[in-house]
C-alpha positions, 0 to 999 in steps of 0.5 A, a space after each residue: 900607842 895604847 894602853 890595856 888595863 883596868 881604870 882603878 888598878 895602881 899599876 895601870 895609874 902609875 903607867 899612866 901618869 909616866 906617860 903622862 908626865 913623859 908627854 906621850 899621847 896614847 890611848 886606853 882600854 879599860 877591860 872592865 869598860 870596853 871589854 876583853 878583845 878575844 883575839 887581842 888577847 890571843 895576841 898578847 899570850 903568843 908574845 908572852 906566853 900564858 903563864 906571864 899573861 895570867 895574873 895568878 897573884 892578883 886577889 881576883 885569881 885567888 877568889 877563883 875557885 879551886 876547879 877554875 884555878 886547877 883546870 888552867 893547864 894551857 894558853 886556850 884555857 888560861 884565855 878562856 878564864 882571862 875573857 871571863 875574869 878580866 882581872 886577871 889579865 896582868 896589866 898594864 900591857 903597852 902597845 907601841 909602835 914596835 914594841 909590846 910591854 906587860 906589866 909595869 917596869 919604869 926602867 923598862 919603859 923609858 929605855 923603850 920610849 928612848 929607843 922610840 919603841 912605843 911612840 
């Protein structure tokens, strides 16, 4: 399993003690340490769609300024703003062994590592 965010986010750090004190092994990829992998990326927006892959609440997106914000109208140029801006990336998105999770939803995690989903 593998988990994508940001070391320091709040989000990403309960994820991670869920998994941690779940007993699941995994690994994780700090964007801001290890980088945005393009077609990773690519990957996550297809599953989900752009517009739930892009973080427009997050304080990063609204320090964009207004022809940044107001020229994302699709998936290549929301990507574009999410390779530049990692932060805006919403996070954590899981990786399991047959199952992809955006966001964090406790609820929503443990019903998937029960299914086996994740691990």
């Amino acid at each position: 399993m593998k988990v994508y965010g940001i070391k320091n986010c709040d989000t990403v750090k309960k994820a991670r003690k869920f998994l941690e004190e779940a007993g699941v092994a995994y690994s994780f990829h700090d964007y801001k340490k290890d980088g945005v992998d393009a077609e990773k990326l690519r990957q996550f927006v297809s599953e989900f769609g752009w517009e739930m892959v892009l973080n427009r609440k997050g304080t990063t997106w609204r320090k964009l300024d207004d022809e940044t914000q107001d020229g994302v109208t699709n998936a290549e140029t929301a990507i574009e703003v999410m390779l530049e801006h990692p932060s805006t990336i919403k996070r954590p998105i899981a990786e399991g062994k047959n199952k992809i999770l955006l966001g964090y939803d406790p609820v929503a995690w443990e019903m998937s590592l029960e299914l086996g989903e994740l691990v």
